[in-house]
N, C-alpha and C positions, 0 to 999 in steps of 0.2 A: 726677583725684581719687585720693588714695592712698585701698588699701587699707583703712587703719587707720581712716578716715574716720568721726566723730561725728556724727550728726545731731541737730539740735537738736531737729525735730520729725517726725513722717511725715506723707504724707497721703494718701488714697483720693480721687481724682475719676473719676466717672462724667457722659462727655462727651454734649450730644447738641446738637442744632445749635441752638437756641434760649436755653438754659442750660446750666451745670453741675452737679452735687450734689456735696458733697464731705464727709469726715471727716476729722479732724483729732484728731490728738495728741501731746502735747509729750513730751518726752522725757524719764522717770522719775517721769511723770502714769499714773494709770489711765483718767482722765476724758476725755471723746470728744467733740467740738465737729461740729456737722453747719451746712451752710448751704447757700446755696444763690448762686451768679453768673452773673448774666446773660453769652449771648453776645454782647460789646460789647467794643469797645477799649477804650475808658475805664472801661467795668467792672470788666477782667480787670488791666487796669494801674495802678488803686488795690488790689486784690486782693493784686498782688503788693508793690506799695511799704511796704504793711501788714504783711504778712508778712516783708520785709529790716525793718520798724524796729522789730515787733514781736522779731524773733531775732537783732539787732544782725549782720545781716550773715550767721550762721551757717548753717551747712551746713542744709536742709531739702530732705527725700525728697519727690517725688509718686510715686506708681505711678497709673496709667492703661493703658486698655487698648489706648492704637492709640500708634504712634511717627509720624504724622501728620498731619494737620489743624489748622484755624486754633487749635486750643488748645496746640499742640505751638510754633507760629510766634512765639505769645505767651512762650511761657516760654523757648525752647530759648536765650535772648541773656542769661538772667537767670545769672551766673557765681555766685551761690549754691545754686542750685536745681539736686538730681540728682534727674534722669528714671529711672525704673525702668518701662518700655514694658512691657507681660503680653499676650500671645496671644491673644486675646477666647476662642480655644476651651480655656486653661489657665481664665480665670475662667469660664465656662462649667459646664467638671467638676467648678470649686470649689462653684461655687453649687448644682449638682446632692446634692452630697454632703450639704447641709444643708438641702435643699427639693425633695425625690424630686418632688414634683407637679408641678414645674417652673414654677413662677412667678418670676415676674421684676419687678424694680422699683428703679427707679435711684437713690435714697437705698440700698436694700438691697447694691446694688452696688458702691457707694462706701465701704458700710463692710467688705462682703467683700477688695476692692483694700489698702484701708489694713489689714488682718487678714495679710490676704497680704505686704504689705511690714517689718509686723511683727513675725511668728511665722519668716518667711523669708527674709527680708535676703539671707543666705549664698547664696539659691541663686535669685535673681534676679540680673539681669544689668543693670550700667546702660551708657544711653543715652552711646557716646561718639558725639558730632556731627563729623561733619570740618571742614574748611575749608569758607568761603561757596562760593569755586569750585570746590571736588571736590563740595559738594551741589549746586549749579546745575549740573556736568555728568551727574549723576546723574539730575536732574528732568530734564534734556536728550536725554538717551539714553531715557530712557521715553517719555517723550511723544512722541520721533519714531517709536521701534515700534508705538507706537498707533495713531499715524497711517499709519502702514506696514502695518497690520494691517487697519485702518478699509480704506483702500481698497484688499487685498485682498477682503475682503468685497465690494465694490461692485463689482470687477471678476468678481465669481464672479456675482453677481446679475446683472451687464449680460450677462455671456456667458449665461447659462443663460437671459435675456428673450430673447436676439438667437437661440436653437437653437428658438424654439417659434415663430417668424414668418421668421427672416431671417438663415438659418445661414452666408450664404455670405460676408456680412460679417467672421465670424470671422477668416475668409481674408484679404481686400481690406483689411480695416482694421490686422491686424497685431494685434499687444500691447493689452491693452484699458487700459492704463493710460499709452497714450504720447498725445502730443500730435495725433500722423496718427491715431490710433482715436478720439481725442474730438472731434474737430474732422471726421473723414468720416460720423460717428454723428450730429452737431449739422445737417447741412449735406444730406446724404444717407440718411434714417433707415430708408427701404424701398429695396427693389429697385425697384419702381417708378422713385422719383427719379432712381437710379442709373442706369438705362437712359437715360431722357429725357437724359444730356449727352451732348454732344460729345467723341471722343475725346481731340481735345485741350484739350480742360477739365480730362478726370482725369489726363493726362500732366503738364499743369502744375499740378495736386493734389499729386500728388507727389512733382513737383520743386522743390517751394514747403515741401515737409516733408522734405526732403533724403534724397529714397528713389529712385533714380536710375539704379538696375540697368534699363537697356532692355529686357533681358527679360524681366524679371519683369514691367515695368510694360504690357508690349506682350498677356500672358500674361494679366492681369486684365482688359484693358479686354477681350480673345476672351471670356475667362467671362463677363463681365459684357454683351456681345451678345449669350449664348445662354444666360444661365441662364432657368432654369424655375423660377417662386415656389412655396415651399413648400406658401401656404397664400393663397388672395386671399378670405377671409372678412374684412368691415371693421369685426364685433368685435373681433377677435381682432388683427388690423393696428396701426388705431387707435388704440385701449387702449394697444399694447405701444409706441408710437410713443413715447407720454406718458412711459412709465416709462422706456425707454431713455434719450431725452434728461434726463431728469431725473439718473440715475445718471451720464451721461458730462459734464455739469457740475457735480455732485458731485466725480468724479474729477478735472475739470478743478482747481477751486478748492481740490482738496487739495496739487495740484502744486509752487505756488507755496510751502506752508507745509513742505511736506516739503523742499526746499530750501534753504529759510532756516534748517530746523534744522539740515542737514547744515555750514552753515556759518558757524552761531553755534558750533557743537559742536567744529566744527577751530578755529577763532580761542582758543575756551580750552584745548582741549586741548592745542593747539600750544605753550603759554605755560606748563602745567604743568608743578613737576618731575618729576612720575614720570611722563612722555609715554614716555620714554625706555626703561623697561620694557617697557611692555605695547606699543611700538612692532616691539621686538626676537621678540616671540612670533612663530612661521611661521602665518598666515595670519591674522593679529589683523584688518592694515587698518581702515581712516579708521573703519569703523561699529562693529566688535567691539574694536578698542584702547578707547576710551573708556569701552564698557561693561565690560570688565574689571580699567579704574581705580575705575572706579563702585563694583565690586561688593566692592572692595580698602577703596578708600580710601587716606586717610593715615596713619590711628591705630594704629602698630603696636602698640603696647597689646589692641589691641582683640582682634585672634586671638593667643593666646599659643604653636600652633600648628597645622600645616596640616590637622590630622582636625578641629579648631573652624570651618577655613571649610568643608569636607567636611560637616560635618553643618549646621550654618546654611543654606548654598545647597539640601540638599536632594540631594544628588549619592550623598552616602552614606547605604546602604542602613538600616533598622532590624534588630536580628535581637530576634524575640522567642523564648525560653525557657519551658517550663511541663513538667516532669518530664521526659522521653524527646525533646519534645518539639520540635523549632528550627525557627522559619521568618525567611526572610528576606524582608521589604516595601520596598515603595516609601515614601521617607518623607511625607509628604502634608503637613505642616509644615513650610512653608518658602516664603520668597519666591520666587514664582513667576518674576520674570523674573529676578532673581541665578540659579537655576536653566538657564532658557533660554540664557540668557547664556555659562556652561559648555558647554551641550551643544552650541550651534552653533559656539563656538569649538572644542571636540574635532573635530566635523564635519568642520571647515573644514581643521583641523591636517592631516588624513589626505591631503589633495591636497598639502601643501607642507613635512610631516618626514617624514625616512626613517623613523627608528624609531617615527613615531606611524602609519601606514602601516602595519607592519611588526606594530606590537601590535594594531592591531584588526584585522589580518587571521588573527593568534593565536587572538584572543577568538570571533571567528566559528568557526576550527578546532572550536573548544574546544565551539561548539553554540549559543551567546550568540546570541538574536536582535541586531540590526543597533543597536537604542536601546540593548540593554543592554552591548553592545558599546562603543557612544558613551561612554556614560556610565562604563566600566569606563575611558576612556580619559582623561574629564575627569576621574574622582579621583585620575587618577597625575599629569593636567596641572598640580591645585591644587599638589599638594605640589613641584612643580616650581616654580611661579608663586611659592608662598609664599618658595620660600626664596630667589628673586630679591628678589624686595619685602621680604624681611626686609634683605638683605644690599644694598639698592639699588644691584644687579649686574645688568646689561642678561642676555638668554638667548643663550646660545650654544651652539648645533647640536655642532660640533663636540667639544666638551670634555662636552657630554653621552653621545655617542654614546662618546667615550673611558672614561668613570665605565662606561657600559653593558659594553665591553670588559673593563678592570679588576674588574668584577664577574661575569663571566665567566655576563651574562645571558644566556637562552633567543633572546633576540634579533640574539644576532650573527651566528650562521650566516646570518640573516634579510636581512641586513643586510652580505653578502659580503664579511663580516670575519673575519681567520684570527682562532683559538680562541686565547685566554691560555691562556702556560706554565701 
């Protein structure tokens, strides 16, 4: 959408999973139309066809407070309608300013949204969408961190069951999240069990799960003839029998889905053009390239420069001001896993760039806890990153490390390189 952009009308909706509320006002009207749409396809899709015949096609604003959900799914394909997404905690403070008691009420909020798209135009931001497939790997790369996250929990839950009945399993079973831990957990869930086999039962346990080290396996079945049970109370056994298996088929049935996101996510990302970028980052790989297309996008448009994705992801810091007075915050606004997403790629970077190595071993000199460090590392990354994706120029080490040179940075001694003339 250019700039210069007219809207024929604005609109305030306040979403909630049953209906909508909405206001309405046309463009060089004082007067305010309110109604209300059910949450339905066919509701929302005569809603809108109403609205293209009603404005002949013209440009018409919503602001709303979420940039997701089945109301966003609805409109986001509609090429006359621009999105204006608001921060549920910006209308929040709006509404606070005009109802100290703090009441709330979703007609109220709909006209607040449409006030707000109104009075502020200039200083709300719209909705640019990307492509179908850079939003499906987008939706792709989240939901498998979730998933990745999900059964880290279960695997902290199954270890902490198995340390109050049956610690030694820790041991014998290995990684609580592999296929030999879910499958000796399912099959053997007490020390009891575990005694009653045949040495070569559990020889071929784990030769059947391709763990195969003689020693080691010779090593576990000795412990496993002479350990001594924590605890032989058959509350305490019993009970914890239940939950363990419960949790190790949990993890089991996660396995297979976490997989298949890993390789629906290479088959698109593989096929993307800007694979090629965020392929070239020193320590992106298969999981964090994709999340830093994600977090990119296509729409160069969108960040006009690299301090706009610095403060969006949350990466850069707030500094507030008040007389004498300066403090620097963490910014708390901000997508959470665009965020994460920075910091574990800076993490990662330090194992595999000289000079990102090199700088956050600076940052620590310098007193920076080890996050702040990180993170001191990922807002030098953005502005690196951005100006690759601006210029869709792959990264290269080299020719960095030479600008670092020519600029006769703090880092080159660092970095066993003679000083510029």
């Amino acid at each position: 959408m250019a700039d210069d952009l007219v809207l024929a009308a604005r609109i305030g909706i306040d979403w909630a999973d049953d209906h909508h509320d909405f206001c309405l006002q046309e463009a060089g009207s004082s007067r305010v139309e309110t109604g209300r749409i059910p949450q339905e396809p066919r509701a929302l899709a005569e809603w809108v066809a109403g609205l293209r015949q009603r404005f002949g096609g013209r440009p018409v604003g919503i602001c709303l407070e979420t940039s997701r959900g089945p109301l966003i799914a609805a409109l986001i394909e509609q090429d006359f309608i621009v999105l204006f997404p608001v921060n549920p905690r910006t209308l929040k403070r709006f509404r606070e300013a005009f109802a100290p008691s703090g009441s709330k009420d979703d007609p109220i909020d709909a006209g607040l949204l449409l006030e707000l798209l109104d009075k502020h135009e200039d200083r709300l931001h719209r909705w640019m969408p990307d492509d179908a497939e850079t939003r499906a790997i987008a939706r792709l790369v989240e939901a498998r961190r979730k998933a990745v996250d999900l059964r880290t929990r279960l695997t902290n839950q199954l270890g902490a069951e198995l340390k109050g009945y049956f610690p030694q399993a820790l041991s014998w079973a290995g990684e609580l999240d592999t296929q030999l831990a879910t499958d000796f957990l399912q099959r053997w869930p007490t020390l009891q069990d575990v005694q009653r086999q045949k040495a070569q039962t559990i020889r071929k346990f784990y030769y059947g799960h391709n763990s195969r080290r003689a020693e080691l396996i010779e090593q576990r079945i000795e412990e496993i003839r002479t350990a001594i049970p924590l605890t032989t109370d058959p509350a305490i056994i019993e009970t914890s029998v239940l939950v363990v298996q419960m949790l190790a088929r949990q993890i089991e049935a996660l396995r297979p889905s976490i997989t298949r996101y890993d390789k629906e996510i290479a088959r698109r990302f593989g096929s993307h053009p800007d694979a090629h970028l965020f392929e070239s980052l020193p320590g992106s790989g298969p999981a964090m390239a994709p999340r830093l297309l994600s977090a990119f996008g296509t729409r160069r448009e969108r960040f006009k420069a690299a301090s706009e994705v610095q403060e969006y992801s949350g990466i850069a810091p707030v500094t507030r001001r008040s007389g004498k007075q300066c403090q620097t915050t963490w910014r708390w606004s901000a997508p959470r896993f665009v965020r994460q997403s920075f910091h574990e790629f800076a993490r990662l970077s330090i194992q595999y760039s000289a000079w990102a190595r090199a700088y956050y071993e600076l940052q620590m000199e310098r007193g920076k806890s080890r996050h702040a460090a990180i993170r001191a590392l990922a807002f030098k990354w953005i502005r690196i990153i951005y100006r690759c994706w601006q210029e869709r120029t792959a990264y290269d080490e080299a020719r960095y490390i030479q600008g670092l040179w020519a600029r006769r940075s703090p880092l080159v001694h660092r970095l066993g390189l003679p000083a510029a003339a």
